[in-house]
Residue, then its C-alpha position, 0 to 999 in steps of 0.5 A: x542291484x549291483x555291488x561294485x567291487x573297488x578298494x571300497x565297496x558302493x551298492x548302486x541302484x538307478x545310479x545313486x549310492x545307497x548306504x547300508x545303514x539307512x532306513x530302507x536296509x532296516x529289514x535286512x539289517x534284521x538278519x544280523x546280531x548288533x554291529x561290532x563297531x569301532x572309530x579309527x584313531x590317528x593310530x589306525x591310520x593306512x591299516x587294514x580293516x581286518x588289522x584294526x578288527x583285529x587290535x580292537x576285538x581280538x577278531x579270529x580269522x574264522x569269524x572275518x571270513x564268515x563276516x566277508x561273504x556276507x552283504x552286510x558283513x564288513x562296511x565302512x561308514x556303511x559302505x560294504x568293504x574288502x576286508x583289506x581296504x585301508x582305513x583313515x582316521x575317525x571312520x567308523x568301522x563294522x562287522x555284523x554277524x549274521x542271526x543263526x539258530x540250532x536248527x538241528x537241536x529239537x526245542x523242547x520246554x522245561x523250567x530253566x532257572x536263568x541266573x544272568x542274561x543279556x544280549x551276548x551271554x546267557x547263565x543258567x543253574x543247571x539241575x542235576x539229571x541233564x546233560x548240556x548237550x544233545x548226544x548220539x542217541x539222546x536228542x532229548x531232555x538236553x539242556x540245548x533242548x531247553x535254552x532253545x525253546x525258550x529262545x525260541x518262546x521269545x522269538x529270538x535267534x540264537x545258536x546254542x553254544x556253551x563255552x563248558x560242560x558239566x558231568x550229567x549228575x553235576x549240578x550248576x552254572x552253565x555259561x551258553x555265548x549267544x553268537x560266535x564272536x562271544x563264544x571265540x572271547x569266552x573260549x579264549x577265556x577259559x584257555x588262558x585260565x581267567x575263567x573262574x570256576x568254583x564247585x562244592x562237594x561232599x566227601x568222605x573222610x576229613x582232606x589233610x591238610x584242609x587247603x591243597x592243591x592237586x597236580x596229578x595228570x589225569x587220562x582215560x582207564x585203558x581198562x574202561x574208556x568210561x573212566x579216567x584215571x590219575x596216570x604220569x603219562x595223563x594231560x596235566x590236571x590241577x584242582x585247589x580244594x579247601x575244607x570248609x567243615x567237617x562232621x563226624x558220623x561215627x567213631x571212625x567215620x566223617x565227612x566233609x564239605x569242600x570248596x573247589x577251584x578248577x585250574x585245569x577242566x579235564x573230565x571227571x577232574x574233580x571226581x578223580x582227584x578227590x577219590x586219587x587222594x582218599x576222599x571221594x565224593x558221596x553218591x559217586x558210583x564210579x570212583x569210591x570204594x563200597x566199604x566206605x559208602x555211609x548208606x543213610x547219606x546216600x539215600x539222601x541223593x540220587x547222584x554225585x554231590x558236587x555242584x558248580x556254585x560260583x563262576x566268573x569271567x571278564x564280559x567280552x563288550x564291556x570287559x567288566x569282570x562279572x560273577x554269579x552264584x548258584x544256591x546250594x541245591x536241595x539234597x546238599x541240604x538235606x545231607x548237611x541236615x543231618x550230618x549237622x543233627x546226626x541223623x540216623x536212619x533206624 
């Protein structure tokens, strides 16, 4: 079999033209993800196959390469195309991208509560104690780990990509792209602001005034590279907190449950704002300060009391806006019931 390469492109077999959407191309077809597909208008007329990806998909010039070199990648009316042929009006333009996979994530079963899934993105409410992503030295016990083997469970192929992270202790939503087109567009998302993302809190002390928002550039300690700090000279960072209720727990001691908006994602944003402003999260090991520590709440948690519990985004296929909530996980509650009864331990 022979491609012949003109301003479009014809496979040709024993001389005759052979199209790539037809019945004896559905098992090579298998190999990739369902098309991107758009029908040139009038106003599309003489453009380039790559400049009407472009208008229609927001296509990045990385993903047109990757596209480009494979058999299937770029066709016009099932006809393998340069990515500069010209297009006329009512042809049907494609790219395919081709199935991959986390090869070098260890699939690894676990319990995964799955908020939302179709066949681009997947959301999951992450529990604390996992990190998202297998690091150096912890191949494990990853969320990556998780998602992959149940993927792996379904016999789908998918490679593992989140379009953010959550600290470790943190608990939440995590939005996973299940090719590299969806994760551009959610990526691109999350640049220009229009993700949204809600956390709530526990902290100490009441925030005044009850709706604020934080503008404090945050960097990394130069004393300990493990932390960061609110410096002028950090990267611009904006948090909106809004006090949802207050308790008291002794005459001179409150805390607080917080609901907050993440303008910015730095690291630690959340954490290190709340302690810059007085207010630290209960269980926060890194940024509090010890005589404030009410010993009765934190033994109710084994981590920082901050949850990711709503999240939303504009869906890159059909382009509704779409939002998911996560419940309030278990040692929130169990803090909230007593400060709500005044639970002391003897």
């Amino acid at each position: 079999m022979t491609i012949r390469w003109t301003g479009r492109v014809v496979k040709q077999s024993s001389g005759e033209k052979h199209k790539y959407g037809t019945e004896e191309n559905v098992d090579l077809l298998a190999d990739y993800y369902e098309p991107l597909t758009v029908i040139a208008t009038s106003d599309d007329e003489g453009k380039t196959v790559r400049e009407v990806l472009e208008k229609t998909f927001g296509m990045s010039s990385k993903l047109l390469a990757a596209a480009r070199t494979t058999e299937f990648g770029l066709t016009i009316n099932e006809e393998r195309v340069y990515i500069s042929a010209p297009v006329q009006a009512g042809e049907v333009v494609r790219l395919r991208q081709l199935k991959e996979q986390s090869d070098d994530i260890l699939p690894q079963a676990m319990p995964l509560s799955i908020i939302y899934e179709d066949d681009y993105i997947l959301v999951v409410n992450k529990p604390a104690g996992i990190v998202v992503h297998p690091t150096h030295g912890h191949y494990t016990n990853t969320l990556a780990n998780g998602v992959v083997a149940y993927w792996q469970q379904k016999n789908e192929r998918f490679r593992f990509r989140p379009i953010h992270r959550l600290d470790e202790e943190t608990s939440g939503l995590v939005v996973i792209a299940k090719n590299a087109y969806i994760h551009h567009q959610l990526s691109e998302q999350m640049q220009q602001g229009i993700v949204e993302k809600h956390y709530i809190a526990l902290v100490y002390g009441r925030p005044e005034p009850s709706e604020r928002m934080i503008d404090a550039p945050i960097d990394r300690d130069p004393h300990n590279p493990h932390l960061r700090i609110v410096t002028a000279k950090g990267y611009p960072s904006q948090t909106i907190y809004t006090t949802q209720q207050t308790f008291p727990w002794t005459d001179n001691q409150m805390v607080s449950l917080v609901q907050l908006k993440l303008l910015t994602g730095r690291t630690h944003q959340i954490r290190v704002h709340m302690h810059s402003i007085g207010h630290p999260l209960i269980g926060d090991k890194l940024y509090r300060e010890d005589s404030r520590v009410i010993t009765e709440l934190e033994s109710s948690i084994s981590r920082h009391a901050l949850h990711a519990q709503q999240l939303g985004l504009i869906h890159p296929m059909n382009k509704n806006f779409m939002q998911w909530h996560a419940p309030m996980p278990q040692d929130f509650q169990n803090i909230l019931t007593k400060l709500q009864k005044g639970i002391r331990d003897e």
